[in-house]
N, C-alpha and C positions, 0 to 999 in steps of 0.2 A: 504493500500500500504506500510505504514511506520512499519510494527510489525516487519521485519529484523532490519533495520535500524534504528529501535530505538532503541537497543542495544548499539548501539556505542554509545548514551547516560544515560544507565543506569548500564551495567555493569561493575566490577571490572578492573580498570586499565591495573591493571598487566595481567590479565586472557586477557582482550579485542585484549591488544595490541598482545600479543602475537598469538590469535587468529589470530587478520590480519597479524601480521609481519612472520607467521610461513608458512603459504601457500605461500605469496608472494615470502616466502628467497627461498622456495623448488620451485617453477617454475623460477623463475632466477637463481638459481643451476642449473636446467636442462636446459635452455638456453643457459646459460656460459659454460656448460659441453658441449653442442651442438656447438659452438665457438671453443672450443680448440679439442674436434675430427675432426671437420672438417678441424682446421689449422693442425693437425696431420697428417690427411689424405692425405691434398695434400701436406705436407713438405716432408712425406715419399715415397707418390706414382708417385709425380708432378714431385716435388722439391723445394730448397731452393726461386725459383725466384718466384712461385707460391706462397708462404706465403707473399712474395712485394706485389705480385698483387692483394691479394684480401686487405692485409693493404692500396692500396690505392683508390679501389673501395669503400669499406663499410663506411667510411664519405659520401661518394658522395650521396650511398642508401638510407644511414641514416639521410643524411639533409631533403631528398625530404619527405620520411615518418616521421619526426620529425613534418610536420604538421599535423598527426595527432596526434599526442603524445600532440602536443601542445593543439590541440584544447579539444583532450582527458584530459588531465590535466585541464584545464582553464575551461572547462565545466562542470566537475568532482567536482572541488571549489565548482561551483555557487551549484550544483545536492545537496552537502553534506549539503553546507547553507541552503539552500529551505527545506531540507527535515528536518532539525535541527527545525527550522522559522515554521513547517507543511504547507508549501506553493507546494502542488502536482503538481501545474498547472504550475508552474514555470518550476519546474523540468522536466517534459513532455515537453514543448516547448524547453527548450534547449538542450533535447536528442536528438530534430528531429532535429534542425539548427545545432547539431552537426554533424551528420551524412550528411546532403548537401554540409555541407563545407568542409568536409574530402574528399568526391567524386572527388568534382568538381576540388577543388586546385590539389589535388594529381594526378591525372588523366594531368592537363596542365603541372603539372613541371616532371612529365615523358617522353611527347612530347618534353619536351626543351631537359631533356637527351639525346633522342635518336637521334635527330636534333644534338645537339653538343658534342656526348659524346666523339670525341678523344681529342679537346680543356678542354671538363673539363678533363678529364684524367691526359693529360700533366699540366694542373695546379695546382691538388692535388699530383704532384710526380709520374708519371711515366714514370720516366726519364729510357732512355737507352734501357736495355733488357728487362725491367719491361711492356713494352707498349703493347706487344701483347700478353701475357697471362693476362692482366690488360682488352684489350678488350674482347676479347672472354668472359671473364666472367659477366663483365660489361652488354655486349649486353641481356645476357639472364634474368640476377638477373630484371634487370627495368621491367619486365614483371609482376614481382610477385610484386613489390612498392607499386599499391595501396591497394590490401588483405592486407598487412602488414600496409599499413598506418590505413585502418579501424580495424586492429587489436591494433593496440597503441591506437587508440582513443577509444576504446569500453572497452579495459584491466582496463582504472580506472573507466570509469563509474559502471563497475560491481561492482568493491572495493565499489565505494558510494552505493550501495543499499547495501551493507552487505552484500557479497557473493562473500569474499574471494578464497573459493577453485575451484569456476568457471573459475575463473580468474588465478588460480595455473594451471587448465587443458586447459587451453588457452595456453599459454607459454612451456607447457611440449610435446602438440600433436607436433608444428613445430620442438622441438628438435630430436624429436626420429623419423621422417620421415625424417629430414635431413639426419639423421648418416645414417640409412638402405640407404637411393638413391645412398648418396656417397658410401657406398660398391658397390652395384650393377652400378651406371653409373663411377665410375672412378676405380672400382677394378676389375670385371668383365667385363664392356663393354668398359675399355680404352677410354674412351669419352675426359678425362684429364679437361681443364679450362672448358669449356663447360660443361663438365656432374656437376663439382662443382657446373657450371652456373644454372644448370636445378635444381637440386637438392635443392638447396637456394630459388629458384623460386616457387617451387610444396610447399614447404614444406610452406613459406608467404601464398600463397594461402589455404593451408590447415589451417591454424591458421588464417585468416580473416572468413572462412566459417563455420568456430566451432564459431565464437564470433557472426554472421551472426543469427546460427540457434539457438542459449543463448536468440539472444531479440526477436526473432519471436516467441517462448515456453512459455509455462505457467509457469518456472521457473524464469523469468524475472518479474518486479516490474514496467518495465518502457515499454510500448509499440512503436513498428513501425506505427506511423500515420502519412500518406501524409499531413494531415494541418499544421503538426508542422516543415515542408520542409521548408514554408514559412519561410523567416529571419527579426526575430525582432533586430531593431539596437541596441535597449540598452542592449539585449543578448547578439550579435554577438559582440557588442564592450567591454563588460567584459569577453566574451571570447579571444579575441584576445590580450586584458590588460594582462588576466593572462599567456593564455597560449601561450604568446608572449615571457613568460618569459623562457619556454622550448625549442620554437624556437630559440630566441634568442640564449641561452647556445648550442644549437646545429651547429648555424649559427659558433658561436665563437671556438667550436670544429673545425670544418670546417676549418675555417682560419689557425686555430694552426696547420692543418696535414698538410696544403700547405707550411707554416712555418714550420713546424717539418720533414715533407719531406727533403721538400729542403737543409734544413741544415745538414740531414742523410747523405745524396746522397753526400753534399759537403764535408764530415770530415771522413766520410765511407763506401758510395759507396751501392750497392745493398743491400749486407749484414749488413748493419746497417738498412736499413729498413725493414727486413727480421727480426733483433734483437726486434724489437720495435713492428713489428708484433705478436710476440711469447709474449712478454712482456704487450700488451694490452690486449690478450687474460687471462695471469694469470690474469691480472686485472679485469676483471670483474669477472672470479670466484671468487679472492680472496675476493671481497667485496662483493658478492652475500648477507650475511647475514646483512652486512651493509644497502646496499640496499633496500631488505627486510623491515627492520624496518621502514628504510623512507617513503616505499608503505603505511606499513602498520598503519605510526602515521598521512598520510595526511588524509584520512575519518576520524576518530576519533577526530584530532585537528578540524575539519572543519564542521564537524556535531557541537562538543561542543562549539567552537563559534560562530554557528548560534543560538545556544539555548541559549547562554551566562551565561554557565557553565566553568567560569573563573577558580575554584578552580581544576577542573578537566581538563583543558587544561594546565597550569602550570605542574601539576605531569604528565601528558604524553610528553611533554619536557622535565623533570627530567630524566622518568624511560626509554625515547627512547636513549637517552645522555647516556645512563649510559649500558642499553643493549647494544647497539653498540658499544659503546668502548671497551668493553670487549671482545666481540668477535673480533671485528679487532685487539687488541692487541692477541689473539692466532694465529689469522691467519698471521701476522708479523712473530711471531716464527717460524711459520711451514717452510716461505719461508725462513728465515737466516739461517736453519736448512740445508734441502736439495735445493738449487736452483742447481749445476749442475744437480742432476737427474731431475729435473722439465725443464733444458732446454733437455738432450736426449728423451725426452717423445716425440718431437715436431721434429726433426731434429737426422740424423746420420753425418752433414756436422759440420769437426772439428772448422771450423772458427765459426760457430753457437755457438758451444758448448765452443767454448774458451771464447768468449763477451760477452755471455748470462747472466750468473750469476752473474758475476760484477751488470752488469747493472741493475740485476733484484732486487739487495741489495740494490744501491742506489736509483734505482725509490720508491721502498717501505719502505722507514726509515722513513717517517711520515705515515705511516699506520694508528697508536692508534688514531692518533688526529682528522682524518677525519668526524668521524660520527657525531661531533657538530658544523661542517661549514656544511654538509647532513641538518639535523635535522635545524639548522638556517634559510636556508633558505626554507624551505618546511614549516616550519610556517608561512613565511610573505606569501606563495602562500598559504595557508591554508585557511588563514583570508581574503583574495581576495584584500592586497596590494601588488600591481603589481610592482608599482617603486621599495621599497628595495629588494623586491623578485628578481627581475631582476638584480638588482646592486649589489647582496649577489650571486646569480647565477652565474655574471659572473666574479665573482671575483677571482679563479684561474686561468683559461682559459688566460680570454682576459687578466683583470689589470696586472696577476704577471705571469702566465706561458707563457706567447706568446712574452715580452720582455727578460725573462730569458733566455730562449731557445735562443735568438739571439744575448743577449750576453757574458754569463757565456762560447759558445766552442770559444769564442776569446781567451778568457786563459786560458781553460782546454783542450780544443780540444775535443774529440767526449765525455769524461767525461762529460766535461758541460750541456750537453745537459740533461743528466742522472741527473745531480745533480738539475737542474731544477725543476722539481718534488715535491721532498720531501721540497725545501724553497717554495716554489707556495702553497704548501698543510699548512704549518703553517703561514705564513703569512695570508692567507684566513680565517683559523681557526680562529687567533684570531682578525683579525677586524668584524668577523660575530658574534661569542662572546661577542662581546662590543653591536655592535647593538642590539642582543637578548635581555640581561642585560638592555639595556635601554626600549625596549617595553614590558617585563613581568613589569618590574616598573610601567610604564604610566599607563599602559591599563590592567591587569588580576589581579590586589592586592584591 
């Protein structure tokens, strides 16, 4: 079962990492590219109130299916250890309790949506004119939730058996079925928020049922068995340890758009939410390759500390730290370089195009620094401690960006908000840095 994935303990660092992190950066490239043509699509075809609305649906999407991300991650840990340890049987019993509990939960917190989606609406910000193309899309996207939650949970398990580029064509099919629907239902068939709606929906569904037909095939390491449905507690409760720790950080995302919202709508009205829209979208392009490396150093750190290959989990901390900085500091340039063309890409509405680029310089001034608060804390989930991993996780969001944000526009005004950001990202940087530095001392020397 282990002849992939034994690799990630035997192969060259440099070769390995880049192995995983290079499939991964290219399916989050085409995701992120799928994000910003879609905001493209409806800022140009919709309109500018259309890029609010789906800014303040997609937390809402993305909390419900973050349980599966979470359990995908948290279960992904234990899959790497086990298979690091040569414990198969492990690893087969928590593939299957991972898969009932992504069903079951995601399938109930769907039902709450559609049960109270204008309350959550109006609570994640959408205020105003924002509400009725916020519904209309909302209504259809929850449809597609749970494909897409069994697609997060299944995306890292593939990464732990060593089979990165499955995992690349997991993430690439929903992008390129999104773009085509949205030509076809909002360019062709005038459908508007709804064909968005549909098109986000078909396209979830087509990425859970590619990751679906991956563990049912003989390219899969890990089978579908009904016995393993059953839930073991001391499984299911280091899963829910670790990948509490994703929820968590999503949960705390969450909060910050209801916060980030509100204080848009209070200092600048639609079009500032509309700004922040366009601005989150470069943001996961821009960190795509960031990203990436993080995918691609959790199997690797996490197989080598199950095998307790200390000297080889050290240098994949070194060379993921050092990959990634590097490329986030090009991609920093690229945006200081041209950010108005990057905001007309998205928008022809002048007030877009006036706020956009400010904003988009001071959101991204700590760029460089990001990938070793990344890297920090996906080693403590690596290793399957769950406390720093969580307290390292949520240490931009909740500790430093979610009081920033409410208090820096009392003296900046719609600035502060922006400038929020880039002090949230080094501040986190470097208390996760400190922590790091203290556990490679203890524990891998």
């Amino acid at each position: 079962m282990t002849a992939t994935a034994d690799t990630l303990g035997t192969q060259k660092i440099s070769t390995l990492l880049i192995k995983q992190a290079l499939p991964a950066s290219i399916g989050i490239l085409v995701m992120s590219l799928n994000m910003i043509v879609d905001t493209i699509f409806v800022g140009q075809w919709i309109g500018s109130l259309a890029i609010a609305a789906i800014t303040v649906v997609l937390p809402i999407v993305f909390l419900i299916s973050s349980l599966g991300m979470g359990i995908g991650i948290g279960g992904s840990s234990i899959i790497s250890r086990a298979l690091g340890a040569k414990a198969a049987e492990k690893a087969y019993l928590t593939f299957g309790n991972q898969i009932f509990l992504t069903l079951v939960l995601s399938i109930l917190f769907v039902l709450v949506g559609i049960l109270f989606n204008e309350p959550l609406l109006l609570l994640f910000g959408a205020n105003g004119d924002i509400l009725v193309p916020a519904t209309s899309y909302f209504n259809v996207v929850l449809y597609g939730v749970p494909f897409l939650a069994f697609a997060m949970m299944g995306n890292p398990v593939i990464r732990a058996e060593g089979k990165p580029k499955f995992a690349m064509y997991a993430m690439i099919i929903p992008a390129i079925s999104n773009i085509l629907l949205d030509i076809v239902f909002i360019k062709f068939l005038g459908l508007g928020m709804f064909g968005a709606g549909l098109a986000t929906s078909i396209s979830y569904a087509a990425c859970g049922l590619f990751i679906f037909g991956f563990f049912l095939s003989k390219k899969s390491e890990l089978s579908i068995l009904a016995k393993n449905f059953i839930l073991s507690f001391s499984i299911v409760k280091e899963i829910v340890q670790l990948g509490g720790v994703t929820v968590a950080r999503q949960g705390t995302i969450s909060v910050l758009m209801i916060v980030l919202n509100a204080t848009l709508f209070t200092y600048g009205g639609e079009n500032a939410i509309a700004v922040y829209g366009i601005i989150n979208r470069v943001m996961m392009f821009a960190l795509f390759p960031v990203l990436g490396v993080t995918q691609g150093f959790l199997p690797i750190a996490g197989y080598n500390i199950g095998a307790k290959n200390n000297d080889r989990v050290r240098k994949v901390i070194k060379m993921a730290i050092i990959y990634g900085s590097a490329v986030a500091s090009l991609i920093f340039l690229g945006i200081i370089c041209f950010p108005e063309a990057i905001a007309r890409l998205f928008t022809s509405d002048v007030a877009l195009i006036e706020e956009t680029p400010k904003a988009l310089l001071y959101v991204f001034l700590a760029t460089p620094v990001v990938t070793a608060q990344l890297i920090g804390s996906a080693y403590f989930q690596a290793a399957g401690k769950a406390l720093p991993a969580l307290a390292l996780t949520l240490l931009k969001q909740g500790v430093f960006l979610i009081p920033l944000v409410y208090i820096l526009p009392k003296f900046f005004g719609l600035n502060g908000v922006w400038f929020s950001f880039p002090v949230a990202d080094v501040l986190a940087t470097l208390v996760t840095l400190l922590f790091l530095r203290s556990e490679v001392r203890k524990h891998l020397n």
